[in-house]
N, C-alpha and C positions, 0 to 999 in steps of 0.2 A: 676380246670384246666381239659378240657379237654383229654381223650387217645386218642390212634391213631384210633382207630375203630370207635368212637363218631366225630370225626372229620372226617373221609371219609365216614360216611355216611351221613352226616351233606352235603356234597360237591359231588354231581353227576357225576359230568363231573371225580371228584379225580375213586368213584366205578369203572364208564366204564371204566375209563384208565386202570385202572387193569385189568380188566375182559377180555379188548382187548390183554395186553400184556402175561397172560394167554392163551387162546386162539393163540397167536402166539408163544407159548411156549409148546404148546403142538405140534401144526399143520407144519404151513410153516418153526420154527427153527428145530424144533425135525425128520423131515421127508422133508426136501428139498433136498437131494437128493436121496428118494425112494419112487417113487410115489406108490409102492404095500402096504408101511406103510400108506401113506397119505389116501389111498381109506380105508384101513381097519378102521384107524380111525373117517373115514368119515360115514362106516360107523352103527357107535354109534350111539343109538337114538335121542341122544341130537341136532342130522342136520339133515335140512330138505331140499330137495332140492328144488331151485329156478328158475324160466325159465332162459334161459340163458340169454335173450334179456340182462340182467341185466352184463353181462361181458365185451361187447363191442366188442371182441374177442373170436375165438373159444375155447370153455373149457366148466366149470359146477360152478355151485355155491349152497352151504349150505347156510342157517340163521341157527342160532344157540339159540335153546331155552333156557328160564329160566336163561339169564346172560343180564344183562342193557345195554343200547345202541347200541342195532338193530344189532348184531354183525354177521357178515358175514367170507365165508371162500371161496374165488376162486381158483380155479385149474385150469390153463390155460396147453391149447395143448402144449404149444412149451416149459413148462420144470417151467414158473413162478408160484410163489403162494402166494397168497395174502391172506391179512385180514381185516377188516374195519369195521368202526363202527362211531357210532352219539354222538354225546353230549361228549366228549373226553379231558378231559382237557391235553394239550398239555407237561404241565412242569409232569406231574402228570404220562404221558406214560413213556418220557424218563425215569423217578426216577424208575417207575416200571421196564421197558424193563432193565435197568442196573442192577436192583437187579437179575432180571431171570436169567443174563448172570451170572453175576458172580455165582449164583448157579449152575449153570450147568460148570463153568470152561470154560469160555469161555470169550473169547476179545470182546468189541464193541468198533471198531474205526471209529471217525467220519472222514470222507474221503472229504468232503465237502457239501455246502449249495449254495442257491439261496441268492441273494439280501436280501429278508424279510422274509426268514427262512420258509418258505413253503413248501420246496424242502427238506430234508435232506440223505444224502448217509452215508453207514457205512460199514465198513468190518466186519463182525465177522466171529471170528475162533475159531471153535471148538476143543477140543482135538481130536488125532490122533484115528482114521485115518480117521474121518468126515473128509471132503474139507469145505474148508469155505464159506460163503454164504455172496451176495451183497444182503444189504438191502436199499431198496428206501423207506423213510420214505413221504408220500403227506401231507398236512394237509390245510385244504380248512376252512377258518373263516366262520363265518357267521354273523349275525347283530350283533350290537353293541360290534363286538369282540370277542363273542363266539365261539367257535370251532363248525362248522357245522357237518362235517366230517374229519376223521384219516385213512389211508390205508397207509399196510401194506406191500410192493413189496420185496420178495426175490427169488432168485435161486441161486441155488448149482454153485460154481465156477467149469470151467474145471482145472481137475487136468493139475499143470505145465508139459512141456514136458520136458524129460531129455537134457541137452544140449549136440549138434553135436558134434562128435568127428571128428575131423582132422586125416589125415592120412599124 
């Protein structure tokens, strides 16, 4: 019989899924709302930066050395931050991203999906006094089923407003 280690490495798409959910475990969950942690982390020598062309929108972008499946880190202008990556087995992130969460004490609520499950939204909440963070999970197939690419969409919620008092 196979262990775990002989088996995810035996399965590629099992690695990157890790290494993506890693990488968002470092980056956009750990530092979504303080982009002064996000730059510092950013910048480690392990990112290198990217033209921007590559965002679509104003911001920056790292690739991320020496980890499988082309892994990417965006920091966009208006507050989002992403992550993304190739060859991604799909069942293989969730299992990962859940295990991260509950390491770190934290909730991942699935909030809803699209039709064919491309689309997926989540709440996670951190312990206090982090705010919690909307994650847009994308996931783009490719041939014969394979997962092309996986990205990574969070930002920091605004904190709730106290509610109006009456007089």
């Amino acid at each position: 019989m196979l262990g775990a280690p002989a088996v995810a490495a035996a399965v590629p798409g099992t690695v990157a899924a890790g290494a993506l959910a890693r990488l968002f475990e470092r980056t956009c969950f750990r530092d979504a709302d303080d982009r002064r942690a996000l730059a510092g982390e950013l910048a480690n020598g392990r990112y290198r930066p990217v033209p921007d062309g590559a965002l679509g929108r104003p911001g920056r972008a790292w690739g991320v050395a020496g980890e499988p499946g082309h892994l990417m880190v965006l920091a966009y202008d208006d507050g989002w931050c992403g992550n993304g990556g190739t060859g991604i087995d799909p069942h293989a992130l969730t299992v990962s991203l859940a295990r991260l969460m509950l390491a770190r004490h934290a909730t991942m609520r699935l909030m809803g999906t699209d039709a064919d499950g491309r689309e997926q939204r989540y709440l996670l909440t951190r312990p206090a006094p982090a705010v919690p963070i909307a994650l847009l999970v994308l996931l783009q197939p490719g041939a014969a089923g394979a997962l092309q690419q996986a990205t990574l969409f969070t930002a920091a919620m605004p904190p709730e407003a106290p509610p109006e008092r009456h007089r």
